[in-house]
C-alpha positions as CSV (number, residue, x, y, z in Angstrom):
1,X,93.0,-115.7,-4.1
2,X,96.9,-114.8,-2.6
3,X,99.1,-114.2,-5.1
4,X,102.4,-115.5,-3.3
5,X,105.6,-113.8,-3.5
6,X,107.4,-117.0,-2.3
7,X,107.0,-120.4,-2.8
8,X,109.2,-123.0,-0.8
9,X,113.0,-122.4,-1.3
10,X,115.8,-123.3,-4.0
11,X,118.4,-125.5,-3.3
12,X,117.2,-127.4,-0.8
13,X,118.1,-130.5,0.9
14,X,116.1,-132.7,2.4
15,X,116.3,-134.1,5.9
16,X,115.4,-138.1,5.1
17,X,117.6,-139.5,2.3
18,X,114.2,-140.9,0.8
19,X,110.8,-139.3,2.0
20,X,107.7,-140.6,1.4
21,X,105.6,-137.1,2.2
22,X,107.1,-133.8,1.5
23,X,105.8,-130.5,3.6
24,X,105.2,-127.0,1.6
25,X,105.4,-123.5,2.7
26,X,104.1,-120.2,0.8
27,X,104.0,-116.8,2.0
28,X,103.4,-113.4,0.7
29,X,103.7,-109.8,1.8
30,X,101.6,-106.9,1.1
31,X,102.9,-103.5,2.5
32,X,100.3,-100.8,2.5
33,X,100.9,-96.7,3.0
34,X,99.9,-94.5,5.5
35,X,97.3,-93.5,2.6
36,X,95.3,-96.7,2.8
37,X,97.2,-97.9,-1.0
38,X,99.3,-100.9,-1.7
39,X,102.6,-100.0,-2.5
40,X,104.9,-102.3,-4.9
41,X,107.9,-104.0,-3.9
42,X,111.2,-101.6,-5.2
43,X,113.5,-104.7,-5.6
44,X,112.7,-108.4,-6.1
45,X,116.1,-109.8,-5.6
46,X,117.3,-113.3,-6.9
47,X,119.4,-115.3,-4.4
48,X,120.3,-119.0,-4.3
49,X,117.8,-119.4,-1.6
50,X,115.0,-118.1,-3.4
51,X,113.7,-114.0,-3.9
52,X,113.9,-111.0,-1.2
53,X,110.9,-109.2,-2.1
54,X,112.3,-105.6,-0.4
55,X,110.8,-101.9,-0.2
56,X,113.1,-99.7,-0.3
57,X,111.5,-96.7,2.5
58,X,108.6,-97.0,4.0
59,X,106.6,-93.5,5.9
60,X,105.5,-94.1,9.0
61,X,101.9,-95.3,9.3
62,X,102.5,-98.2,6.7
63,X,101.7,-101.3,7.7
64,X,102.0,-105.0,6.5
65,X,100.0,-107.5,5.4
66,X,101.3,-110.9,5.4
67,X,99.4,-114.5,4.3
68,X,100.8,-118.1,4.4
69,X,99.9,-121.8,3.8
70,X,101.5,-124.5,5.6
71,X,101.4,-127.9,3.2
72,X,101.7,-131.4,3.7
73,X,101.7,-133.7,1.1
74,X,101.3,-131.2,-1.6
75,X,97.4,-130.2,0.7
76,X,97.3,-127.7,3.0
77,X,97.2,-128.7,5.9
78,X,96.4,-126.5,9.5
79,X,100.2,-126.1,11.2
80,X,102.4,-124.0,13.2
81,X,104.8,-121.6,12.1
82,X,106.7,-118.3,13.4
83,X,107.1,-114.8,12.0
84,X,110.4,-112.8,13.1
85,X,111.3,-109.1,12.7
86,X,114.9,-107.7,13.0
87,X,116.0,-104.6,12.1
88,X,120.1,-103.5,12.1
89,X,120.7,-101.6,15.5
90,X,122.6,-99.0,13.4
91,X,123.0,-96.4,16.2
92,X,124.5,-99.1,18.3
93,X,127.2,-100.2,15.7
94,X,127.8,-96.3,15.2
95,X,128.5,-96.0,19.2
96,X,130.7,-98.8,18.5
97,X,132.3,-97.6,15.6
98,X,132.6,-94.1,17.8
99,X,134.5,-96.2,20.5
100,X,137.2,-97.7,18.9
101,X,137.9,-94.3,16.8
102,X,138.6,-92.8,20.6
103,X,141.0,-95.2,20.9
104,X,143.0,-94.2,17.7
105,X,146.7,-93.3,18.8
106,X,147.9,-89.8,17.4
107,X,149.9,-91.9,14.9
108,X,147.1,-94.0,13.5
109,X,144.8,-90.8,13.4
110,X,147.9,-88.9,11.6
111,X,148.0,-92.2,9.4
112,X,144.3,-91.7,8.0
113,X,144.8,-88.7,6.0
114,X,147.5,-90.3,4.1
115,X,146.9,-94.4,4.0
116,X,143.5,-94.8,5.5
117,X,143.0,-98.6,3.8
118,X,144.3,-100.2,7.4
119,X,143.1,-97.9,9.7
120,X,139.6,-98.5,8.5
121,X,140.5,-102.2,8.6
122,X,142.0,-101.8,12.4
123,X,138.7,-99.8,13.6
124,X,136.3,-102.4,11.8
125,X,137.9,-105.6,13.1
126,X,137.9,-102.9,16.8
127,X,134.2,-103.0,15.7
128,X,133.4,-106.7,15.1
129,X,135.2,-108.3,18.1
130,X,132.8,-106.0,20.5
131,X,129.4,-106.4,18.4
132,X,126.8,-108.6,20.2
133,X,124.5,-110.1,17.6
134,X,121.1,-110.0,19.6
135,X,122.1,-106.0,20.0
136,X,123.6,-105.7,16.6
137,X,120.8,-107.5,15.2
138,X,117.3,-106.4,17.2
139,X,114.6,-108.6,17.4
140,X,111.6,-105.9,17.1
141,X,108.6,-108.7,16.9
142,X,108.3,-112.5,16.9
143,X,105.4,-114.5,17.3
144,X,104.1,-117.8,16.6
145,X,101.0,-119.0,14.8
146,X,99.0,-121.8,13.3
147,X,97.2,-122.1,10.1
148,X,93.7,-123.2,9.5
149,X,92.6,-126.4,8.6
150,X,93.1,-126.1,5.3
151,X,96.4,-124.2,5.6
152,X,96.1,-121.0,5.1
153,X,96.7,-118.0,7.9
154,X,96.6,-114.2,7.5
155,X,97.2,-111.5,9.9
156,X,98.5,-107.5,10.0
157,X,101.6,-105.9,11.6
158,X,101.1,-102.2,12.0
159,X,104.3,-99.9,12.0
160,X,104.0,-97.9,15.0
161,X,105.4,-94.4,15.5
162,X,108.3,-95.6,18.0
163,X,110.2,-98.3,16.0
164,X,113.5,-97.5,15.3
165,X,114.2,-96.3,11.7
166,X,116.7,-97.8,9.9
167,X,117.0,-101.5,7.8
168,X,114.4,-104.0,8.5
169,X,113.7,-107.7,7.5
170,X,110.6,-110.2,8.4
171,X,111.5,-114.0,8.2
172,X,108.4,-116.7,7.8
173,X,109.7,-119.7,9.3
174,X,107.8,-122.7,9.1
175,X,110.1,-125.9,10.2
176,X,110.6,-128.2,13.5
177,X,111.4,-131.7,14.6
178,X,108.1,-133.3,16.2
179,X,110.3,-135.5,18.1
180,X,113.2,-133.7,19.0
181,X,113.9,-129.5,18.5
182,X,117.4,-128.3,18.7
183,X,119.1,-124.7,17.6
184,X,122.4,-125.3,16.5
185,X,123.7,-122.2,17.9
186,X,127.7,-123.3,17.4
187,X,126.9,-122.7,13.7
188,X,125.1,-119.4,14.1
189,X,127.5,-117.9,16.7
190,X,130.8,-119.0,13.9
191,X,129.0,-117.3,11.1
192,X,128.3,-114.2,13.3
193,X,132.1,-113.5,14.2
194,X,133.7,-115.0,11.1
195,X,131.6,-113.3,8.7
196,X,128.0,-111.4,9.4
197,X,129.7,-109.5,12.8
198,X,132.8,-107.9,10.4
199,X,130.6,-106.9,7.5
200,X,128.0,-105.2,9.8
201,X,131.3,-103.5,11.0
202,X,132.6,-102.4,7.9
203,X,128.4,-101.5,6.8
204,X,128.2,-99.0,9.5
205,X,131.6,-97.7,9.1
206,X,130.9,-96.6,5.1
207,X,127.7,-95.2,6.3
208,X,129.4,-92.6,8.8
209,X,132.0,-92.0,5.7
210,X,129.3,-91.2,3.3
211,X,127.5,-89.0,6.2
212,X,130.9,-87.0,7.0
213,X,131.2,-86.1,3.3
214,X,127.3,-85.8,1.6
215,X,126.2,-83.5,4.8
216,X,122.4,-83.7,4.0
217,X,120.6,-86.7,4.8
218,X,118.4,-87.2,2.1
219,X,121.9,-88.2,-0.3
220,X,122.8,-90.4,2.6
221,X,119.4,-92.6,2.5
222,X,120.0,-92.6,-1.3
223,X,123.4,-93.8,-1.2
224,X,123.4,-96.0,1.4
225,X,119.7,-97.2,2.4
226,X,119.0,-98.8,-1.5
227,X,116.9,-101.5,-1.7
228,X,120.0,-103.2,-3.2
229,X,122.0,-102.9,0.4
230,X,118.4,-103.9,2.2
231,X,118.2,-106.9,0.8
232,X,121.6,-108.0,1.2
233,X,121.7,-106.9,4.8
234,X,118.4,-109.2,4.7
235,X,120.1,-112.0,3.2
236,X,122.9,-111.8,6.2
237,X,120.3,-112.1,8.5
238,X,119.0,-114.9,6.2
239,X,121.9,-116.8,6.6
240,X,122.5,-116.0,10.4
241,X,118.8,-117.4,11.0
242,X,119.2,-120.8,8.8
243,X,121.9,-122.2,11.4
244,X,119.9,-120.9,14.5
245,X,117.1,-122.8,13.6
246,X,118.5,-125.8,13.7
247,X,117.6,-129.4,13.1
248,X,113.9,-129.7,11.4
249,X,112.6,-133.1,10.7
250,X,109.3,-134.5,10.5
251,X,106.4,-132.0,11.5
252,X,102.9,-133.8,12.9
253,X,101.7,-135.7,10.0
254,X,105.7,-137.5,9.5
255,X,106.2,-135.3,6.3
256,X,110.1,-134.0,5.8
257,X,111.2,-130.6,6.2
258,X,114.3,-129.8,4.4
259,X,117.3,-128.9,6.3
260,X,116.7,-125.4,8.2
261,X,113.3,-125.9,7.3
262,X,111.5,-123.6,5.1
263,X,112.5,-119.6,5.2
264,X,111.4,-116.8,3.6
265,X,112.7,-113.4,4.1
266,X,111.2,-109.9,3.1
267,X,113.2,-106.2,3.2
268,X,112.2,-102.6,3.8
269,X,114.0,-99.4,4.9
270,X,111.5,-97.7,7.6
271,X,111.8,-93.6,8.0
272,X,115.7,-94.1,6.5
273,X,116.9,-90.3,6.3
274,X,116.1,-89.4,10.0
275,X,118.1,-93.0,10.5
276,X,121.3,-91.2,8.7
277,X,120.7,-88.2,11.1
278,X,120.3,-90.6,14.6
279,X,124.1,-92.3,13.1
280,X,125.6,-88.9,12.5
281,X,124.8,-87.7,16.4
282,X,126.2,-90.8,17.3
283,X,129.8,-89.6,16.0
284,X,131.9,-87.3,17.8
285,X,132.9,-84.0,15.8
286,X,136.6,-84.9,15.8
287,X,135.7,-88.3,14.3
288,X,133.5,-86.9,11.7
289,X,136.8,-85.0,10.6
290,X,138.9,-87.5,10.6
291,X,136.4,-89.6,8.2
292,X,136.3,-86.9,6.0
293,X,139.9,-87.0,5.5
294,X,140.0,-90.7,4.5
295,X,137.1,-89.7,1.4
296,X,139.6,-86.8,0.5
297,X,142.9,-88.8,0.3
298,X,140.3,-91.3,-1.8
299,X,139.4,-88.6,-4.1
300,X,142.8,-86.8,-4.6
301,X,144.3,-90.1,-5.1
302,X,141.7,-91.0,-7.8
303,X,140.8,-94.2,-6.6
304,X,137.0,-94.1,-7.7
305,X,134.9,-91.0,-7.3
306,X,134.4,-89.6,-3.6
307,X,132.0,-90.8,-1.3
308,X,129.9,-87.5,-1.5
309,X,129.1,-89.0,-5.2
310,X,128.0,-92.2,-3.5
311,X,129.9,-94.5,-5.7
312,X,132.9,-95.8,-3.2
313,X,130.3,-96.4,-0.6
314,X,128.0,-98.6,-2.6
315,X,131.2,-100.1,-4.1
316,X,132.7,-101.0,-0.6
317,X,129.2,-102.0,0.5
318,X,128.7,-104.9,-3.0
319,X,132.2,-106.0,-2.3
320,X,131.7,-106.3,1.3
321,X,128.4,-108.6,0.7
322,X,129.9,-110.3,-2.7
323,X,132.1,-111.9,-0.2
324,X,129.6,-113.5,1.8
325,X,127.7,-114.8,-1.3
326,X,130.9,-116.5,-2.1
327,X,132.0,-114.4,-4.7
328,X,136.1,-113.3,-5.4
């Protein structure tokens, strides 16, 4: 018997003002270690979409294990549905982030050891205006599948060896319009530049500040690659995914799907302290430098505790993310 992580989603809205036959989605998630043993969740984070079950660093030779039941009139009924991985391109945002540093005047470099606050702003909006969200953002697997006839549908995803380490996410998906399937990629595409793009930005950009001033990567993965910060990056990617899906409707048997359909989204940090060494090559030497300067203002200045300590970085990082939750 599956004992599911996730069960439909909260807050939804439904397609048909009054439905007759409501469909159903469950999913869960087992990740197992290169040892052959099941190994728990770190974080099961509430959100007001439902839970991000997230794993805070997996070794490589882990591999997932993943069921789901597609319902239809509370039965389970044989469907389709698709499975997406993404993980954050991290060194690609740091080459980004690299870029737009180079291009630093000697005034606004000069300018960082003693108000950093708007150069930081200057290279992160630099950042988000050149950040392509199907680079930013990687697809690493996607496939589409179809339950049994009573519903259910199980299947493995091995980890290989060559995946890129960093922060990871895997999205069931089980919604679609029999009649008619549309993405509404105007709504995606404004919620990548006005808010995921900028925070991905700013993400990256405390990551290489907390690299220029811990030194050894193990602190980085600590400070910055929490399951906290996984699952919010998951959530982004949550919300980035709703509006690309698009209009969902009736499925085959003329049950409703609420709007976006149904989605649920898991989090894991794969191999994350050689991922704070691949962003830290990324950086040239002089850029390094001039990062480090912007933690030491911080900490003469007495703002909150240095970045080294790992508190400004995770405080940047949960206001950062509060704002795209809708927080103040």
């Amino acid at each position: 018997m599956v004992d599911w992580k996730q069960e439909n989603n909260k807050q939804v809205e439904w397609v048909a003002s009054d439905p007759d036959c409501f469909t159903g989605f469950k999913s869960n998630v087992n990740i197992i270690g290169p040892d052959g043993r099941n190994i728990n969740a770190t974080l099961n984070q509430q959100t007001d979409y439902g839970v991000t079950p997230t794993w805070e660093n997996l070794e490589e030779g882990s591999k997932i294990e993943w069921d789901v039941k597609t319902e239809s009139e509370d039965e389970g009924k044989t469907d389709r549905f698709n499975i997406e991985m993404t993980m954050l391109d991290s060194l690609y945002v740091a080459k980004i982030v690299n870029t737009a540093m180079n291009e630093l005047s000697d005034e606004q470099m000069e300018q960082i050891v003693s108000d950093p606050e708007p150069i930081i702003q200057l290279v992160s909006e630099k950042v988000a205006e050149r950040l392509k969200p199907e680079l930013a953002m990687k697809t690493i697997y996607s496939a589409i599948f179809e339950t049994d006839s009573v519903g259910m549908a199980h299947g493995e995803i091995e980890i290989p060896a060559q995946w890129p380490k960093g922060a990871y996410n895997i999205m069931f998906h089980y919604g679609y319009h029999a009649q008619s399937e549309k993405a509404d990629l105007g709504k995606a595409v404004d919620f990548w530049f006005y808010e995921m793009g900028p925070m991905i930005a700013e993400i990256i950009i405390h990551i290489i500040l907390a690299i220029a001033t811990a030194g050894a990567s193990l602190a980085i993965s600590a400070v910055i690659f929490t399951a906290s910060i996984l699952a919010d990056l998951a959530y982004m990617q949550y919300r980035f995914a709703l509006d690309g899906y698009g209009l969902a409707g009736l499925n085959k048997y003329d049950c409703v799907f609420p709007q976006g359909g149904w989605n649920h989204i898991y989090a894991f940090g794969y191999e994350t302290e050689e991922a704070a060494e691949e962003i830290d090559a990324e950086i040239d030497l002089e850029n390094m430098e001039l990062i480090a300067a912007m933690d030491n203002y911080i900490a003469t200045r007495g703002l909150v505790a240095s970045v080294g300590t790992g508190v400004i970085g995770i405080t940047l990082l949960l206001i950062t993310l509060n704002k795209l939750k809708g927080g103040k």
